[in-house]
DOFI-824765 format. One record per residue: x, y, z of N, C-alpha, C, O, CB in turn. Coordinates in steps of 0.1 Angstrom, whole numbers. Glycine has a CB too. Example, Ala and Ser with C-alpha at 12.3 -4.5 7.8 and 13.67 -1.06 7.14 Angstrom:
residues 2
132 | -57 | 78 | 123 | -45 | 78 | 132 | -33 | 78 | 142 | -33 | 85 | 113 | -45 | 90
128 | -22 | 71 | 137 | -11 | 71 | 129 | 0 | 79 | 134 | 11 | 80 | 141 | -6 | 57
end
This chain:
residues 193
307 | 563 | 1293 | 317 | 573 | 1290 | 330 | 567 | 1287 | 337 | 571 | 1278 | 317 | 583 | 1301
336 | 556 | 1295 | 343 | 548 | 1291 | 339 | 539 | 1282 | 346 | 529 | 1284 | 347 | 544 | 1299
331 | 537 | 1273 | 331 | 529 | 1262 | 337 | 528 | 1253 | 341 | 517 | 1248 | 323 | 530 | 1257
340 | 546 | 1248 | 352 | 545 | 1235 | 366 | 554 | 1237 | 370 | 563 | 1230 | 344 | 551 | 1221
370 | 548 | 1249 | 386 | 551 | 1250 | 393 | 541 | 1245 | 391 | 529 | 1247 | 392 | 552 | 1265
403 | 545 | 1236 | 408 | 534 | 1231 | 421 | 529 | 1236 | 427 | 539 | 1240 | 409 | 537 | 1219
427 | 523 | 1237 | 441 | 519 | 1241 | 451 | 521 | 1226 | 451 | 521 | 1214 | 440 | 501 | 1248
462 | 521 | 1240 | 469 | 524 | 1228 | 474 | 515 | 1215 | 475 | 518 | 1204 | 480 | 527 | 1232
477 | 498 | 1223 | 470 | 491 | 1213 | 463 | 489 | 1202 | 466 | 483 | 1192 | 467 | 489 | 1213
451 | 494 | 1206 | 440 | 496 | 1197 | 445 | 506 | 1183 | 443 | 504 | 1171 | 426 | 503 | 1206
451 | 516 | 1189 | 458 | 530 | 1181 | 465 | 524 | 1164 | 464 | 526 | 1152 | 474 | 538 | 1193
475 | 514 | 1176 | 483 | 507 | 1162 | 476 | 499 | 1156 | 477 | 503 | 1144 | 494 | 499 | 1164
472 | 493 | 1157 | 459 | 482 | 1152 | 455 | 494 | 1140 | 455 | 494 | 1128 | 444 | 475 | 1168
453 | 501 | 1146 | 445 | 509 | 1133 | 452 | 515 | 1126 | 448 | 515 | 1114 | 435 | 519 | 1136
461 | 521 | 1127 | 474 | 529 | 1119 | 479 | 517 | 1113 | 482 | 519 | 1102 | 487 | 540 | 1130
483 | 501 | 1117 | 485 | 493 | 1104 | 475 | 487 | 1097 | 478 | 480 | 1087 | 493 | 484 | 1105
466 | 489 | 1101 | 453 | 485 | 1090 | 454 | 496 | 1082 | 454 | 492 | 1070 | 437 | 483 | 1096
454 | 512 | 1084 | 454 | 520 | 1074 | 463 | 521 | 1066 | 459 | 525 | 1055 | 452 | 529 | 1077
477 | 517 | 1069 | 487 | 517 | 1061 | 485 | 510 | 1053 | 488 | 514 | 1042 | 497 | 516 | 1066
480 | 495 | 1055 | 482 | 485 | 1043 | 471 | 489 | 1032 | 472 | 487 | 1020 | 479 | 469 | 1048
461 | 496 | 1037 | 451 | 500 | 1026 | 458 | 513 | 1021 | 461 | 508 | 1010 | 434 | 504 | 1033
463 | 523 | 1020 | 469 | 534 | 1014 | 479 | 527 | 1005 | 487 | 520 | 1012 | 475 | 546 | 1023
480 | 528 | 989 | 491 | 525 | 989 | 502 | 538 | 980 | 501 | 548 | 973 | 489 | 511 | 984
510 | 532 | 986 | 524 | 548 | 980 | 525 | 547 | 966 | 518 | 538 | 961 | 545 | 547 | 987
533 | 554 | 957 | 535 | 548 | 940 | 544 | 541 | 943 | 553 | 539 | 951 | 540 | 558 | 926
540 | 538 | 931 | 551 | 525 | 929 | 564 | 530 | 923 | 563 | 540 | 917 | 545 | 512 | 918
577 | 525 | 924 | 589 | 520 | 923 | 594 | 528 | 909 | 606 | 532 | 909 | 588 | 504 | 921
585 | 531 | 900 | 590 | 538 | 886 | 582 | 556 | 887 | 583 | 564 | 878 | 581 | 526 | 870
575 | 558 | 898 | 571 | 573 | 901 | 581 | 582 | 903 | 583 | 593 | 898 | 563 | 575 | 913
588 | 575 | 910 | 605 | 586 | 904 | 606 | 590 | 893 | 607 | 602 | 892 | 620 | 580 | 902
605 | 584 | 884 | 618 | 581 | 871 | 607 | 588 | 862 | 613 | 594 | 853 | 624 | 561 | 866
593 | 589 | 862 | 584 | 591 | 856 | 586 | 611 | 857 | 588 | 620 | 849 | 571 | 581 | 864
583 | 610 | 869 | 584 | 626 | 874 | 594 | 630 | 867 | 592 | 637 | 857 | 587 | 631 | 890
604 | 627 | 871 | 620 | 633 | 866 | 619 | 634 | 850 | 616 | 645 | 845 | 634 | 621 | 871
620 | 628 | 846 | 614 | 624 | 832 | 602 | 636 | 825 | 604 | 640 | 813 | 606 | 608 | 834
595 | 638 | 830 | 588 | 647 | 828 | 594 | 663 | 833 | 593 | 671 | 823 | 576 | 642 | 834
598 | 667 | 844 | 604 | 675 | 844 | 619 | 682 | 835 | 621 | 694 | 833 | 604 | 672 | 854
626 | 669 | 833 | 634 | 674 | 820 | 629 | 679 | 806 | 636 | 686 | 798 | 643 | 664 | 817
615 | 674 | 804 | 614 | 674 | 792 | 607 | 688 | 790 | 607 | 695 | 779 | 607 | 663 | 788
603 | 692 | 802 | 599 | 708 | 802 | 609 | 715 | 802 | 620 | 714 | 808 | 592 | 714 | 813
604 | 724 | 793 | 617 | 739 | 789 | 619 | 747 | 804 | 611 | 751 | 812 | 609 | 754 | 773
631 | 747 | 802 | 638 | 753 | 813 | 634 | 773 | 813 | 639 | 780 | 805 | 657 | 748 | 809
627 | 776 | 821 | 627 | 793 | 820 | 641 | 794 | 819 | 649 | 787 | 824 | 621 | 804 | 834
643 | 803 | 812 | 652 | 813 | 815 | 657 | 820 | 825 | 648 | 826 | 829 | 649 | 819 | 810
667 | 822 | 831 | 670 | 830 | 843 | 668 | 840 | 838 | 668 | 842 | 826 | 683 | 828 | 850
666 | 852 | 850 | 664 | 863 | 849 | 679 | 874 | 847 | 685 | 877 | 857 | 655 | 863 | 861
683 | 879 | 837 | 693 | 888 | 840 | 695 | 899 | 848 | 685 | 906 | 846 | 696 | 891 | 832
703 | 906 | 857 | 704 | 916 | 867 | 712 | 920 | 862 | 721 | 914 | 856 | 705 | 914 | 879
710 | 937 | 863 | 717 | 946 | 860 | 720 | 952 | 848 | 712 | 955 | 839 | 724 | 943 | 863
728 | 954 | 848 | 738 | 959 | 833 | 729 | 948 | 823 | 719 | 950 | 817 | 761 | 955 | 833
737 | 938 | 825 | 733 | 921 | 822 | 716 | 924 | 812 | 717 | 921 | 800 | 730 | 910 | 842
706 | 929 | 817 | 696 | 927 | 815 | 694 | 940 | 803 | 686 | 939 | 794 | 689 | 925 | 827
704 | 952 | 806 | 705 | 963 | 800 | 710 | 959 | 783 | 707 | 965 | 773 | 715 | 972 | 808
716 | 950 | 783 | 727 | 947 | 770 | 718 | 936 | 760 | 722 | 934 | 749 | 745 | 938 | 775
707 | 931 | 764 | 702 | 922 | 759 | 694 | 933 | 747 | 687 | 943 | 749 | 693 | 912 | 770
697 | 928 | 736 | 687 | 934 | 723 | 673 | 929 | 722 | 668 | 918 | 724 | 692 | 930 | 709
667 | 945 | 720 | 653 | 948 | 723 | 648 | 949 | 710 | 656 | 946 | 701 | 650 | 960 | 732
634 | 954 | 709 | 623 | 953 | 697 | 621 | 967 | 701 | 614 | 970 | 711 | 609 | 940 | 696
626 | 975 | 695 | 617 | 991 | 699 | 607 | 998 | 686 | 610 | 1001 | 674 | 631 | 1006 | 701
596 | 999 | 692 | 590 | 1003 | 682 | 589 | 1022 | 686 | 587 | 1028 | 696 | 575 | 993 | 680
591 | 1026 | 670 | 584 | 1039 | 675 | 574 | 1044 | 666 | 575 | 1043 | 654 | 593 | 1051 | 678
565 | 1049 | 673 | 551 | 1052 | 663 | 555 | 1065 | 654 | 559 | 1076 | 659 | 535 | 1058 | 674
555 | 1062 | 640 | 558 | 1073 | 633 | 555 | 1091 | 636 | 561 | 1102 | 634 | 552 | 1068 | 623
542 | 1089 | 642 | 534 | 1104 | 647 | 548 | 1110 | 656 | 552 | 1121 | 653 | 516 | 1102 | 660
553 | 1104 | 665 | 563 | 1111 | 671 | 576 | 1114 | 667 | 585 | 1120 | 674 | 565 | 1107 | 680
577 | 1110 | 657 | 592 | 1110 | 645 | 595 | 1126 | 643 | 606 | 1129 | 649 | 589 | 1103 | 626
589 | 1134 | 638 | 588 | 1147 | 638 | 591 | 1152 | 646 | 600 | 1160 | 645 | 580 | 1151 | 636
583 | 1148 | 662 | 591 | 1159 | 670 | 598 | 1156 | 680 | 600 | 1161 | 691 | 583 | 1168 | 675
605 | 1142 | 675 | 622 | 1139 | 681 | 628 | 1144 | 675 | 636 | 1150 | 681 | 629 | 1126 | 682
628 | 1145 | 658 | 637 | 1152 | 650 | 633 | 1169 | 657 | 634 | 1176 | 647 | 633 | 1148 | 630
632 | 1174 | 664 | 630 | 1187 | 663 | 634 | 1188 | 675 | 644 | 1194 | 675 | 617 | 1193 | 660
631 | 1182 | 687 | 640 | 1181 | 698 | 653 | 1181 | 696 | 659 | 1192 | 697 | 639 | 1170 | 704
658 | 1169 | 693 | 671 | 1169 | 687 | 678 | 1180 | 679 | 689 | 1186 | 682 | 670 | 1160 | 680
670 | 1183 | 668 | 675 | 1197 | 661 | 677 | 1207 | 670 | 688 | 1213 | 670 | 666 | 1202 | 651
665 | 1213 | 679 | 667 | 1223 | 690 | 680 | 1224 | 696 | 687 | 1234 | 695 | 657 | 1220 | 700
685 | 1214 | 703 | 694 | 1209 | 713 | 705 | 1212 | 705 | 712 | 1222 | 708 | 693 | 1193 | 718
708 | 1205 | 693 | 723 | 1208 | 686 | 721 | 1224 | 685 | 731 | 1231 | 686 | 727 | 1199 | 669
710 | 1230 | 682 | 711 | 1242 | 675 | 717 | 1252 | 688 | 727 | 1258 | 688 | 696 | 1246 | 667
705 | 1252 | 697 | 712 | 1258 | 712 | 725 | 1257 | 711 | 732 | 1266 | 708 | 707 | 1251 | 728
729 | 1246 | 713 | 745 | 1238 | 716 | 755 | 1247 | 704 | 764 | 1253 | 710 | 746 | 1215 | 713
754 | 1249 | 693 | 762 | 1256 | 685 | 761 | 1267 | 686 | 771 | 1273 | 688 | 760 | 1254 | 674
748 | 1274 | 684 | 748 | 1285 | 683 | 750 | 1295 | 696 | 756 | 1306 | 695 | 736 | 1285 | 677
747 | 1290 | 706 | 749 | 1297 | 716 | 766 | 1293 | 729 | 770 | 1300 | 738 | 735 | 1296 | 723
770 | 1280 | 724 | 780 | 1280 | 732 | 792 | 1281 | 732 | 800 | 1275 | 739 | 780 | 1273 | 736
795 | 1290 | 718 | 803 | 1295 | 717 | 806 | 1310 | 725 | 817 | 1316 | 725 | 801 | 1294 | 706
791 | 1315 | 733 | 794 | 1330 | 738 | 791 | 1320 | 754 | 796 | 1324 | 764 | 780 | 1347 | 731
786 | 1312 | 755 | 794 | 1308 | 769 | 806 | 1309 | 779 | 817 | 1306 | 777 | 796 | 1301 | 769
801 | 1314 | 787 | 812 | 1318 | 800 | 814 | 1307 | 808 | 805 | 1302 | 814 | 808 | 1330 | 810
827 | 1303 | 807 | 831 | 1295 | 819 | 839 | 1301 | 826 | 846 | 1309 | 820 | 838 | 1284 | 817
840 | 1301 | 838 | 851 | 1303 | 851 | 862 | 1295 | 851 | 861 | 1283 | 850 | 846 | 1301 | 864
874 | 1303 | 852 | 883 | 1294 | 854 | 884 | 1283 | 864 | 878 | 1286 | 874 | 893 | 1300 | 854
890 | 1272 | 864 | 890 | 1260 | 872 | 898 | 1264 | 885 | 897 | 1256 | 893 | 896 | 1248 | 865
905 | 1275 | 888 | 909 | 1277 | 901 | 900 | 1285 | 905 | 898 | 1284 | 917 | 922 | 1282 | 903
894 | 1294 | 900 | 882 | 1303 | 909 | 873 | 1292 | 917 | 868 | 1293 | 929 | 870 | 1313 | 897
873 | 1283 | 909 | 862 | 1271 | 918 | 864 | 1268 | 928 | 855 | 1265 | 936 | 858 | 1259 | 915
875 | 1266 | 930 | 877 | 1258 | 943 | 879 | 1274 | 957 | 882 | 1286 | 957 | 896 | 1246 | 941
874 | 1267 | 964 | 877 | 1279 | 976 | 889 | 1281 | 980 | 896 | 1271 | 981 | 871 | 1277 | 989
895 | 1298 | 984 | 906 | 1300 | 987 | 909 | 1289 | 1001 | 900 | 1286 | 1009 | 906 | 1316 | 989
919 | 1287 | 1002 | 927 | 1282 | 1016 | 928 | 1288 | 1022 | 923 | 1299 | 1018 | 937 | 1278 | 1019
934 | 1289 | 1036 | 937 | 1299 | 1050 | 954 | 1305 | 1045 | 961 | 1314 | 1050 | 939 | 1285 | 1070
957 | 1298 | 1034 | 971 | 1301 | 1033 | 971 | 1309 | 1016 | 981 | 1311 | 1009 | 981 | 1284 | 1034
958 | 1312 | 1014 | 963 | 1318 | 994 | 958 | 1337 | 1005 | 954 | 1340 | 1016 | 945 | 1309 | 969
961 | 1342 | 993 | 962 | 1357 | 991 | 953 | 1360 | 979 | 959 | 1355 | 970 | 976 | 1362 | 990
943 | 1366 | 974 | 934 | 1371 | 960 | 952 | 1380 | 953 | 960 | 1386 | 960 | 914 | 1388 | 965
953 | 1378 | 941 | 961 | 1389 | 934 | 957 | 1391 | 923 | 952 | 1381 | 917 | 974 | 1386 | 933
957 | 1406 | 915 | 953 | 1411 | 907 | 962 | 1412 | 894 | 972 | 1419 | 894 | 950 | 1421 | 912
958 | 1404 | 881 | 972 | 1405 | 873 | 963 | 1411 | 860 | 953 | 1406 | 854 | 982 | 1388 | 870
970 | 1422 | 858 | 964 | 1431 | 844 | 976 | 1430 | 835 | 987 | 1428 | 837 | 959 | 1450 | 846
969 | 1434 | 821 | 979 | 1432 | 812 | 971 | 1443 | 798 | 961 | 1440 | 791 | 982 | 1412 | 808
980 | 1455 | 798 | 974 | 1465 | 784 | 979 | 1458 | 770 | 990 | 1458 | 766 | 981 | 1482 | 785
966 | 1453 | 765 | 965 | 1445 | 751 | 953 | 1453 | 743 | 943 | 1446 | 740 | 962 | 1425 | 753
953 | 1466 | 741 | 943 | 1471 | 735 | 933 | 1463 | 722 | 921 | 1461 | 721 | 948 | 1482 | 731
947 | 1458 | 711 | 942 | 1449 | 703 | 939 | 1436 | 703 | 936 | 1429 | 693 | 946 | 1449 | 697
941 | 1433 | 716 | 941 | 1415 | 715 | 919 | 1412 | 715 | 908 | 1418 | 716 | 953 | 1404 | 737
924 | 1401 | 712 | 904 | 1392 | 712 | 907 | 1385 | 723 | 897 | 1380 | 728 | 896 | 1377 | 695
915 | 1383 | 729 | 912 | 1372 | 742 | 927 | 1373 | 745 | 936 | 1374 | 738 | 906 | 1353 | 738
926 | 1373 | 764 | 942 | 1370 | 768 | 937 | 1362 | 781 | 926 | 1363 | 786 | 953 | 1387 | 773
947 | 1352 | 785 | 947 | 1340 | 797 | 961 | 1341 | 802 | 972 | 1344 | 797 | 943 | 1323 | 791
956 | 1337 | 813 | 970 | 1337 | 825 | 970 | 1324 | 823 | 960 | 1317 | 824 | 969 | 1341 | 844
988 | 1317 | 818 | 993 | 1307 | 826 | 1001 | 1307 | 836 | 1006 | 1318 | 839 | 997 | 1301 | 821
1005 | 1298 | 842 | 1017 | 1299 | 848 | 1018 | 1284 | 859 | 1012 | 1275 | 854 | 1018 | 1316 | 856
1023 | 1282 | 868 | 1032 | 1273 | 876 | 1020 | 1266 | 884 | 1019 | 1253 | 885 | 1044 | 1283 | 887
1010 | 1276 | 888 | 995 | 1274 | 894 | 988 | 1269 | 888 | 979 | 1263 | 894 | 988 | 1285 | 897
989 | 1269 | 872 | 978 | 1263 | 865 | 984 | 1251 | 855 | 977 | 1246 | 846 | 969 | 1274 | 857
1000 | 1247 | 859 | 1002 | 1235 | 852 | 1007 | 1237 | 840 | 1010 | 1227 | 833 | 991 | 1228 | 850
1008 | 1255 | 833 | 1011 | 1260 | 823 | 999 | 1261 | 813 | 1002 | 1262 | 802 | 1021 | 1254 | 819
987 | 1260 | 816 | 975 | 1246 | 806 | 974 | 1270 | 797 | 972 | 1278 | 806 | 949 | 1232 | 822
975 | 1273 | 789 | 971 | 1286 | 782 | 960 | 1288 | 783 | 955 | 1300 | 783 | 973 | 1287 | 770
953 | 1279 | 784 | 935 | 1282 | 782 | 927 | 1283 | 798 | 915 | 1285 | 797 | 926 | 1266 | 771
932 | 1282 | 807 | 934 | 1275 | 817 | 924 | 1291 | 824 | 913 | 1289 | 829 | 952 | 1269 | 820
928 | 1303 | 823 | 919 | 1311 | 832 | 918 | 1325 | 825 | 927 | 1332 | 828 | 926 | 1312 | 848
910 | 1330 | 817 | 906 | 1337 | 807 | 905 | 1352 | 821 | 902 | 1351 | 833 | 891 | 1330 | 797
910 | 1363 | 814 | 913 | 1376 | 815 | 900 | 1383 | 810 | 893 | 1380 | 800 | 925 | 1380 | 806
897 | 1395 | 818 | 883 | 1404 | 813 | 890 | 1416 | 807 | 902 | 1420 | 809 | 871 | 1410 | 825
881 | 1421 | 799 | 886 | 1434 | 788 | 878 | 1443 | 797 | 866 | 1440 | 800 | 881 | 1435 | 768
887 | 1456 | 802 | 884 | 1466 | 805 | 879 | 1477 | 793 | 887 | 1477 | 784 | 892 | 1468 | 812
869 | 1486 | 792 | 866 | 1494 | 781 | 878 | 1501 | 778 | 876 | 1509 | 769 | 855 | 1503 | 782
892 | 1502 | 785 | 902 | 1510 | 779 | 913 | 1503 | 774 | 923 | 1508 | 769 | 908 | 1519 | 788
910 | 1487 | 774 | 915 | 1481 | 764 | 928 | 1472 | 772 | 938 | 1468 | 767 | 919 | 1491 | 752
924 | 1471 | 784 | 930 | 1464 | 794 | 926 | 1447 | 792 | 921 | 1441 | 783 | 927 | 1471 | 808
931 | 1443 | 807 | 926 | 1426 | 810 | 931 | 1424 | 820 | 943 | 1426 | 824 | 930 | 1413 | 799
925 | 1422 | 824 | 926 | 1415 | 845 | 917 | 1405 | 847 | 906 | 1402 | 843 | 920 | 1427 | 859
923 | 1399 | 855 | 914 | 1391 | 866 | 922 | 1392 | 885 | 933 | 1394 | 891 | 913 | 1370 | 859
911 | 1389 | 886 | 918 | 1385 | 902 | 917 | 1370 | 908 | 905 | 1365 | 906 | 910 | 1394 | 915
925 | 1363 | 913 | 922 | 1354 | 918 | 928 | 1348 | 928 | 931 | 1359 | 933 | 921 | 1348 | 911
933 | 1340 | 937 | 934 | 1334 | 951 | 945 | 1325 | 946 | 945 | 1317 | 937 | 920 | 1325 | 958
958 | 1330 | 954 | 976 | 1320 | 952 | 974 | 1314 | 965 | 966 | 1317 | 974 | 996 | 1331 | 951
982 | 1307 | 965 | 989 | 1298 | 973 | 1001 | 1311 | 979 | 1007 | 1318 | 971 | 995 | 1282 | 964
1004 | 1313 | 992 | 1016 | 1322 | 995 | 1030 | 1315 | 993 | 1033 | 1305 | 1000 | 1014 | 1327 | 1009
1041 | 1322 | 982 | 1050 | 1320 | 979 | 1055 | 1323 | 968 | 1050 | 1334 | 964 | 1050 | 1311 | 981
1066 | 1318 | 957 | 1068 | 1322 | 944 | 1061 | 1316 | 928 | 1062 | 1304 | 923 | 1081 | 1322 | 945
1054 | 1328 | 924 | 1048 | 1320 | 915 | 1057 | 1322 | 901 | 1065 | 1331 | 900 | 1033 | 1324 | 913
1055 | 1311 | 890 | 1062 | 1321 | 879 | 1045 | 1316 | 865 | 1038 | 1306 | 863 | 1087 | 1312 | 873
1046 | 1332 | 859 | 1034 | 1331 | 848 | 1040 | 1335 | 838 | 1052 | 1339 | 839 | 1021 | 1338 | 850
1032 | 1336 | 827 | 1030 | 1346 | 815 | 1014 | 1344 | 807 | 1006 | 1335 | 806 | 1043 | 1343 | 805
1016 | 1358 | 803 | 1001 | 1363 | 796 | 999 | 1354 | 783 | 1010 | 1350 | 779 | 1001 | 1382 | 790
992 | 1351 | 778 | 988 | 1342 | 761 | 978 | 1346 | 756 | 967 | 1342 | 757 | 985 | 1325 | 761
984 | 1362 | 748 | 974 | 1365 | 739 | 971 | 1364 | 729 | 981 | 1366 | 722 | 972 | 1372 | 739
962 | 1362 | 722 | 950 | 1359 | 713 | 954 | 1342 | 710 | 955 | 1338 | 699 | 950 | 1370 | 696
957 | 1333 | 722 | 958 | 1317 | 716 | 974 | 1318 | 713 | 981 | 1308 | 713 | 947 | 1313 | 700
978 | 1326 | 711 | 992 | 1320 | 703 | 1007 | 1325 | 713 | 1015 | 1319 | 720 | 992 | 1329 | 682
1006 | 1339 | 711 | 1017 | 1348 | 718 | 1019 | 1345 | 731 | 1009 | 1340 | 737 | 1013 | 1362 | 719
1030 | 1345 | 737 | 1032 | 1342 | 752 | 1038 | 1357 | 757 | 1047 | 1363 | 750 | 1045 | 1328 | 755
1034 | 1360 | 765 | 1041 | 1375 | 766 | 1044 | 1379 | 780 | 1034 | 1375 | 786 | 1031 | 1388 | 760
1052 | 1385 | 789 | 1059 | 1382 | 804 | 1052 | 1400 | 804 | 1052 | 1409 | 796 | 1081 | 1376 | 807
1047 | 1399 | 824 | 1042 | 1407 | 825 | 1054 | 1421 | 828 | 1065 | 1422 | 834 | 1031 | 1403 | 835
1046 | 1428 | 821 | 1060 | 1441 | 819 | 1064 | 1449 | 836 | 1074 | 1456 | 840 | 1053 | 1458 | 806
1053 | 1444 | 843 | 1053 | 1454 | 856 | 1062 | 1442 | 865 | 1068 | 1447 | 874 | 1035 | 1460 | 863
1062 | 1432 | 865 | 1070 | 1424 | 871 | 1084 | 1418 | 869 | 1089 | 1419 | 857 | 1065 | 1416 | 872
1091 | 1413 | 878 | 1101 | 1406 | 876 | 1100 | 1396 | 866 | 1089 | 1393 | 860 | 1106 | 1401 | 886
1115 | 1389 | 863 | 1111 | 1379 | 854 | 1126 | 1367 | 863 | 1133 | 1368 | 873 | 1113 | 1385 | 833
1124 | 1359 | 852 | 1136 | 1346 | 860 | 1131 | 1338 | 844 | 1122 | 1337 | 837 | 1131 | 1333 | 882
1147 | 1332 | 846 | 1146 | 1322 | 832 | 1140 | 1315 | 834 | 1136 | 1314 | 846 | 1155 | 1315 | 825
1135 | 1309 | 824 | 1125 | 1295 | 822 | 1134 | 1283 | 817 | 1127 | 1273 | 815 | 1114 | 1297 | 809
1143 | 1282 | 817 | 1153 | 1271 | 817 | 1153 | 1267 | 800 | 1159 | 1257 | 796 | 1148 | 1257 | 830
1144 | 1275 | 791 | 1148 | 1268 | 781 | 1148 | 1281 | 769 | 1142 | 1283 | 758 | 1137 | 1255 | 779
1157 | 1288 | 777 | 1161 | 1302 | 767 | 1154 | 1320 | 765 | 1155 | 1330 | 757 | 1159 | 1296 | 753
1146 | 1315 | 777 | 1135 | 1326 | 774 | 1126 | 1331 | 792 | 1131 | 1326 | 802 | 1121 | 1315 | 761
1120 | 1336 | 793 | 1121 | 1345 | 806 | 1101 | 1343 | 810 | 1092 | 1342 | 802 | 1128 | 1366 | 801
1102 | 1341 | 826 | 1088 | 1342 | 828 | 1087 | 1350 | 836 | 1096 | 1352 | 843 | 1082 | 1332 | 831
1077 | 1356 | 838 | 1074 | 1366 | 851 | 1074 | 1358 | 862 | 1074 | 1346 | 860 | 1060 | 1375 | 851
1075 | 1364 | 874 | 1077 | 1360 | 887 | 1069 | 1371 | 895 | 1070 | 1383 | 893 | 1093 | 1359 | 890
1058 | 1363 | 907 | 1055 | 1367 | 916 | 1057 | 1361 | 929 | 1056 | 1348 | 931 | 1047 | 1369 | 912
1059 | 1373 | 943 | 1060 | 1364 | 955 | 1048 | 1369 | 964 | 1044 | 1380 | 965 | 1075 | 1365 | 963
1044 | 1357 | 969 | 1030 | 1366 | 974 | 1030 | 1357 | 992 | 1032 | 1346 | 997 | 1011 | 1361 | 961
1027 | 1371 | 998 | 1033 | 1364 | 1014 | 1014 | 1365 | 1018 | 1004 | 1367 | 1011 | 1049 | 1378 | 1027
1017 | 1364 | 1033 | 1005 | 1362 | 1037 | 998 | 1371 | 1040 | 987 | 1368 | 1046 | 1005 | 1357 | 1044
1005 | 1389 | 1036 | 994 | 1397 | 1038 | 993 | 1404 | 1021 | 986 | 1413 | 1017 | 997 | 1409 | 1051
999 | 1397 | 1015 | 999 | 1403 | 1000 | 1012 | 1401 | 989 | 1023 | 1397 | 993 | 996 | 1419 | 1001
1011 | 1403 | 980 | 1021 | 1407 | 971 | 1033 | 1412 | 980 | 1033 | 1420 | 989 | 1015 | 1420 | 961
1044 | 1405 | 978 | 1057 | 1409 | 980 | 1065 | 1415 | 973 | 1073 | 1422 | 979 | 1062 | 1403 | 984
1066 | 1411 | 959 | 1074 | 1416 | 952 | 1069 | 1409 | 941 | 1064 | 1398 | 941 | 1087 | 1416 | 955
1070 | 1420 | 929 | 1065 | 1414 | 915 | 1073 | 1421 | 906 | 1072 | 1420 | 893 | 1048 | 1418 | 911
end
């Protein structure tokens, strides 16, 4: 059973006998590899992102579906013209939620003949287009909507062009020759208009 223990001796003895029989490459296996590795085409890196978005493509599209992209498309503009012109938008202050500090107030204005009347005023930056008025069947226009409590100053803009100061309220100059309505609105309502 002790016959073939080997010493450690013995170990090396054999690990340099194997070494001299293996032999490594030689001296130019560097230069050989390397060499060969340059001469292969480099992939391409991969682009990320956007990056990979901007690169020009080959798009094919099969004629059979030409028709009814053109009809899609046609649909879409046609909806879009034809109907959004009777689109309702809300004015941009109704959107936002009242504060702990606005009051709702009611501003009407008798324009039997007008096509369209909008409130500007101090609240909306002056913008005319800014919060569109409903027509009552007796030929009125109101809306209601949510102030900030304090003094506002507006006027009515009917049909796009006219600027017109509400007759039931005060007014105060406008600093450039000409008069705006004025409202004051406290924290349980209208104070004075």
């Amino acid at each position: 059973m002790s016959d073939h223990i080997l010493k450690d001796d013995d170990l090396d003895r054999a690990a340099a006998a194997l070494k001299r029989k293996l032999r490594g490459p030689d001296a130019s296996f560097d230069d050989r590899v390397m060499a060969r590795v340059r001469a292969e085409a480099q992939p391409a890196r991969a682009k990320r992102g956007l990056l990979r978005l901007l690169e020009p493509r080959q798009v094919r599209v099969s004629p059979a579906w030409l028709p009814l992209a053109a009809a899609a498309l046609f649909a879409v503009w046609f909806a879009g013209t034809r109907f959004g012109a009777r689109r309702l938008e809300a004015p941009a202050i109704a959107a936002t939620a009242p504060r702990s500090d606005t009051v709702y107030v009611r501003f009407e204005l008798r324009a039997p003949g007008a096509r369209a009347v909008h409130l500007a005023g101090d609240f909306t930056e002056w913008r005319p287009d800014s919060i569109a008025l409903t027509r009552d069947p007796d030929g009125s226009w109101s809306v209601t909507l949510p102030l900030v409590v304090g003094q506002h100053a507006y006027q009515f803009v009917v049909d796009g062009e006219r600027w017109v100061t509400d007759p039931h309220a005060g007014t105060v100059d406008d600093g450039f020759g000409g008069r705006n309505s004025v409202i004051v609105v406290g924290p349980k309502g209208v104070v004075r208009s």
